[in-house]
Structures are given as C-alpha cells and as structure tokens.
N, C-alpha and C positions, 0 to 999 in steps of 0.2 A: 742772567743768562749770557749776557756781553761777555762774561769773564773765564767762559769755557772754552777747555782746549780741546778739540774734538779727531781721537783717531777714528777713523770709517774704516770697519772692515766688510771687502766687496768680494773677498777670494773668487777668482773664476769668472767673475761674471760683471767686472765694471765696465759700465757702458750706458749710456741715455735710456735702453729700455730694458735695458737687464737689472739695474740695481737703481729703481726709482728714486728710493729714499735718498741713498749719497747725491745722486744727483741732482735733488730738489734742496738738499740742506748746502752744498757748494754752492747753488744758483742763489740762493735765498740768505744763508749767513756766512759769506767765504771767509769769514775775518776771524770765525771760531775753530773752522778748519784746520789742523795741523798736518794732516797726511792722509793719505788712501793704504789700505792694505791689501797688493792683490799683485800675487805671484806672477801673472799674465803679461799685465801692462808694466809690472816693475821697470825701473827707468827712465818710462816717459815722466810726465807731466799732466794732472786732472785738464788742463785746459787742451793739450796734445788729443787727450783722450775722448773728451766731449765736445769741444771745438768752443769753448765761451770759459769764463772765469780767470782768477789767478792763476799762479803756474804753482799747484801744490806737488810736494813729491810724493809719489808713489811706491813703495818697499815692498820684499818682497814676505820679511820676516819681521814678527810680531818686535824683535829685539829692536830692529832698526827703527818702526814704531814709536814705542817707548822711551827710543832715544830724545824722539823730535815734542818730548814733554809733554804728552798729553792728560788732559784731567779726565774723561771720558772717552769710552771704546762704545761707538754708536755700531750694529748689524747694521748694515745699509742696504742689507737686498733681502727680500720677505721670497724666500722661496715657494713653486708652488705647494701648498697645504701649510704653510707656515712654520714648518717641523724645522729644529735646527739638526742640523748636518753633522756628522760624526766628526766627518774631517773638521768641525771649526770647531769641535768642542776644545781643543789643547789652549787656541787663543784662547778663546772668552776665559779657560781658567789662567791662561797667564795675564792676563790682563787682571782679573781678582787676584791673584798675587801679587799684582805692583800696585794696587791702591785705588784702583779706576774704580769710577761709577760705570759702570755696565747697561747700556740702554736698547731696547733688542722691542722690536714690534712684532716678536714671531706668538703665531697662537701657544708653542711651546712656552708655559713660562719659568722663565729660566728661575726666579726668587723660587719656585715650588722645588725645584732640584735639590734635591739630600746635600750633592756631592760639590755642587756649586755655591750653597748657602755655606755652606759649613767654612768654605773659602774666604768668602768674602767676610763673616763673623771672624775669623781667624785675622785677615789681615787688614780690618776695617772699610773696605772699600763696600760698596754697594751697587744693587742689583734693580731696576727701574723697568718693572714690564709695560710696555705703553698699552699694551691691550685690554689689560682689566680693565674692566668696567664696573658702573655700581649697581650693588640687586636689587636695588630700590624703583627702577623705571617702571614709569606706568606703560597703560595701553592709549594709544593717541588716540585722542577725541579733539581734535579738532580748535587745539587749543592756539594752536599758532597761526589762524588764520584772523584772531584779532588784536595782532601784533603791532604799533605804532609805524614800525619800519619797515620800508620793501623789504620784500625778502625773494631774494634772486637764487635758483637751484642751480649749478651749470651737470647738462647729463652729455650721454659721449654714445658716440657710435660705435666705440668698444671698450671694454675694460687697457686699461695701462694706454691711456690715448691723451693724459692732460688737465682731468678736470681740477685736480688739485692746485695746478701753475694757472690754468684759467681764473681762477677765485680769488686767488691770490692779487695775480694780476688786477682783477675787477674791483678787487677791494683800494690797492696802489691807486685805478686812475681814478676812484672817486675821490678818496682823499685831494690828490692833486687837485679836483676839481671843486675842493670847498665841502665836500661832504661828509659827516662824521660814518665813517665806514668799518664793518667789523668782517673778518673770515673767519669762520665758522667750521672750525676742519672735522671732516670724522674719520677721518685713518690716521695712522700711527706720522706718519712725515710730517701733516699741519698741527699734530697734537705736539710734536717734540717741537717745533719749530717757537711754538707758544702763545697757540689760538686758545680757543676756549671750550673745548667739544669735548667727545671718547669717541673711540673707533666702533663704529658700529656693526663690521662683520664677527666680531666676539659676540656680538647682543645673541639672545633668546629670538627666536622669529616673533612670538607674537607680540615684542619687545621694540620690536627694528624701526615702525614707524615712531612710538612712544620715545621713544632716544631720539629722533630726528625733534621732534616738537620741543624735547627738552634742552635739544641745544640753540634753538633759534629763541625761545624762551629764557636762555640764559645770556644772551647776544644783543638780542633787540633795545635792554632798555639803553636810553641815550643817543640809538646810533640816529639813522637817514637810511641805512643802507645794512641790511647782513647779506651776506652771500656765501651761499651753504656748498661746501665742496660733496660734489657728487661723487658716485659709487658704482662701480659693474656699469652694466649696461642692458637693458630693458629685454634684448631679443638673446643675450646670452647664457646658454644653456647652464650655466653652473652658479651666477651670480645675479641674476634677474632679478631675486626676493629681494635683494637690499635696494637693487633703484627703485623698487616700485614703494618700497616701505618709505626711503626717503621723498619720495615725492609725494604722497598719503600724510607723510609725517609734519614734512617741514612748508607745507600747503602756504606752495611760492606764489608772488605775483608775475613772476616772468620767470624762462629760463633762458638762458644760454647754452646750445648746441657745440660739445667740442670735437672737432675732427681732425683724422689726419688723412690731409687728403691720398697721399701717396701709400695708404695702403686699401689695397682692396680687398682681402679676407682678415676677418678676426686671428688674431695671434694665434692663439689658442688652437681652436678647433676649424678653423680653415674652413669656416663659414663665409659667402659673399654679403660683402656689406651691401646692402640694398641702399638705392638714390637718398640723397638729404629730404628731398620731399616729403615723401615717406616716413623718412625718421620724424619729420616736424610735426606731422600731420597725426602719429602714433603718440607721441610724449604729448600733445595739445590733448588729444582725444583720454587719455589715461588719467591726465589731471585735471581735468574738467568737469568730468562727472562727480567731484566733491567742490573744485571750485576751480573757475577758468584762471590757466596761466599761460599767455602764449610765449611761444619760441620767437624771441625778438632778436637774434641775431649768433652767426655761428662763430666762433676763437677756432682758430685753426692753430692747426701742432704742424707746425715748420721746422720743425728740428732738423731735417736734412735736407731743405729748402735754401737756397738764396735768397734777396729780398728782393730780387723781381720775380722769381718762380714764386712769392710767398705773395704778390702781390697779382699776381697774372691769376693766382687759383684764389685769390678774394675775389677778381671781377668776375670769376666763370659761377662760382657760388652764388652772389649776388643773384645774376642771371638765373642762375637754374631756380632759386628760393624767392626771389627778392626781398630780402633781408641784408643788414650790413655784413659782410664777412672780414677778418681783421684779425693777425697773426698778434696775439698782445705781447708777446714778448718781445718780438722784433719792432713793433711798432706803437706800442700800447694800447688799452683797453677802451680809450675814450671812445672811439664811435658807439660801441655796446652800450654807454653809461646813455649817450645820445639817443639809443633807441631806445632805452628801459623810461624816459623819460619822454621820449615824443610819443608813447602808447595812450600817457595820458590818461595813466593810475590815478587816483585817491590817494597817492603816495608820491616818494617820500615826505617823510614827514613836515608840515607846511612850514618848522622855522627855518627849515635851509631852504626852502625854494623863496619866502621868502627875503633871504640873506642875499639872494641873487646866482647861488652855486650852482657853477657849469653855465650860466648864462655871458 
C-alpha cells in the first residue's frame, strides 16, 4: 500500500467535516497523497485548507490531477445517502480512462455500473467498492466477549464527531506504550487505510451486530488491545441501529466517549446534544445489560480548538464526568490507555502486563 499514488476527489466539499475520508486518509498516510481534486479550494494548499499536514496541491480539473501521476482516484466525501453525484460522474470515468484504480466507499457501487465496468475493462484500470460486504455473516451470539483482548468500542455524541481518528489514535498510543494493538475499522476510510474490518452500515440489520463480533474476532488473535471504531450515534434519529448493533456485537470492555465539545446540536438534524453525563450513563446502561462496559474516558475532537482551548475543555469535562478527557490528536491517547488500565479488567492480556507495558 506504501507505493500508492493517491488523487482524492472532494468536488465542493473539502474540508474537516465535509469530506471525512480525504481528510482522515491526509491525516493518516500523507506520503500516498498526490493531490486534492476540488474546484472550490483550487489553489490553496490541503494543509491551508485543514490547518495540519503537508502542503498538497489542490486542482481544479481532473487533467491537472492526472498530471501530478497518480495510481488511484480515491471519492473522498461519502455524500448523504451515499449516491454518487451526476456532476462526478465525467471524473470517475476519466480517471478509468487513464488507468486508475477507482476506490469509492459510496453505497452506490460503482463496479455494478454497466457504463463504468465496460471503462475500466476497456482500459485495464479497476474499480474497488469499499462497501461490499460478505453474505456470509452470522447473527451475534456473543462470541466476542471471550476474546483474549480488551476490546475497547469508542462511541460519539454524534455522528461525523471523530470516532474513526479516536481509534486510530488509541491503537497509536498503545503500541507506543508496549502493547500489541489492533484498529479494527468498520467504515469505508479505516478499511482503505488497511485495518482489518467491512463497513458495517451496508450490513443486513439483523446482520449489523454479527459483523461487529466478526471483526473483533478476526482482530483479537495476538493482540493486548482491539479498539473497534465506532458508528452513528446512539440517540440519532437516522443511524442509531448501527451503534447499538455495534455495541451488542463487538461486547467491549470499556468504551471511549468521543466529543466535540464546540458543538451543541447534531449536524444533521439540529438536535441538542444533551450533557456528557447523560451520554455516559445511556451507552454504560445499554451495554450492560449483556455485559458491563464502562465509559472510562472522553477523546475530544479539537479540530478548531487551540491547545489551550483543547486543554481548558479537557479540565471542564473532567469536572463535569470525572473521567480523563484528552484531545488525542493534539496531545495523544495515553491518558485513555491509563484509564482502560486503572479500571482493573481481567485484561489485557496477562503477557504484556506482565512485560511491564505502559508501566
């Protein structure tokens, strides 16, 4: 995967919460990076535009693109309902006309397309729907809760709030810390990134927990540590079944709360977010009645925070929860790893605690 040259196209919509995916795959592998595609910000700079990274350029047209030799044209923004967009259909096909691998997380999938396949068989390039999933998943029974390794859920006060960069993160500071650590993605940005999961909002509903169990089952052997990226958000109206599948599914021992504190209504539908308390108090109550997992600490999304403002609203959270709070990008995940550990599990697995890791 090191040796991919990556165009992201973001038409219209590049920015930290408009086009999750480019976002998280710049933050995450910049070196594969070759350019941004998006008429909008044309001329800046990825780093101008999100405030963190290299300084990739941004083109306005698919040509200029193409110029800057890329081997893959990644969708980097998952519209709502996942349909791709009339206006991007002319890329994606000029991109199967110059040779690209095509990689697109949209429920639409692009390899089913008559007019798209026929392209890319023509001009050998190929077509990668991250969303497929396989028809084989069972129904969860409860299989991952005799898993060798913690298994840590992070869930969010709303959808597109972070849990993906939380997990990520939490997997980062364990290693650091001496622990054999896995991320466990279920959306399309930690699957391309190259965890080890499927995206779960394609699953079958009566599916959604059974996919959860089957990827912490496929995670766990070897590790000390899975940490399962979370999904939607519990009280929101459109994507509720998937956190609650995941949390049924993937039958954590702790979770991680991810917030942003600076917003007070859900994106979406312009719901007020209710106190952290609350939140702690619903996700402990929801996953306990198959098996207790508490909420040992909140990753906050500081994205357009400074790190005293990022650090002023970790002490206020503390206070209002008393729990660690702790921006991990800004500062890393270690305190979390500190709490998952001073709870004082049965886990993780006794050769790294014996090894002496994080001590």
């Amino acid at each position: 995967m090191a040796d991919r040259r990556i165009l992201i196209l973001a038409e219209g919509r590049f920015g930290v919460l408009d086009a999750k995916t480019a976002t998280c795959v710049i933050r995450y592998a910049p070196d594969e990076v070759v350019g941004v595609l998006d008429s909008v910000t044309a001329g800046a700079t990825t780093d101008e535009v999100l405030g963190f990274g290299p300084p990739l350029p941004i083109v306005a047209r698919l040509e200029a693109g193409l110029a800057l030799g890329p081997d893959t044209f990644l969708i980097g923004v998952a519209p709502r309902g996942g349909r791709l967009p009339e206006a991007w259909r002319a890329m994606v096909k000029g991109a199967l006309e110059a040779g690209l691998e095509v990689v697109s997380g949209l429920h639409t999938f692009l390899g089913d397309d008559p007019e798209l396949a026929a392209i890319a068989a023509r001009s050998g390039a190929s077509i990668r729907d991250l969303r497929r999933v396989p028809s084989d998943l069972p129904v969860a029974s409860r299989k991952a809760a005799s898993v060798d390794a913690l298994v840590v859920l992070t869930v969010g006060t709303d959808c597109n709030v972070g849990k993906m960069t939380a997990s990520v993160e939490l997997a980062a500071a364990a290693r650091r810390m001496g622990f054999a650590a896995a991320f466990a993605p279920t959306g399309q940005t930690g699957l391309f990134l190259g965890g080890r999961g499927l995206v779960v909002d394609r699953v079958i509903a009566d599916f959604v927990a059974g996919a959860a169990e089957t990827i912490v089952l496929d995670n766990a052997p070897g590790q000390d540590f899975v940490f399962v990226e979370g999904q939607g958000s519990l009280l929101h109206p459109g994507y509720s079944g998937v956190t609650l599948g995941l949390i049924h599914g993937s039958q954590p021992d702790a979770m991680v709360l991810v917030h942003q504190p600076t917003r007070l209504r859900t994106l979406n539908d312009e719901i007020e977010i209710m106190p952290l308390p609350d939140w702690i108090e619903l996700h402990e109550r929801m996953a306990g009645y198959l098996k207790p997992a508490p909420v040992v600490g909140v990753a906050i999304n500081g994205y357009d925070l400074d790190d005293s403002a990022a650090r002023a609203w970790a002490e206020r959270i503390t206070a209002d929860t008393g729990l660690p709070a702790v921006d991990p990008v800004k500062f890393g995940a270690e305190p979390l790893i500190e709490a998952i550990l001073a709870r004082g599990l049965d886990k993780p697995r006794p050769s790294a605690v014996a090894r002496g890791a994080g001590r």
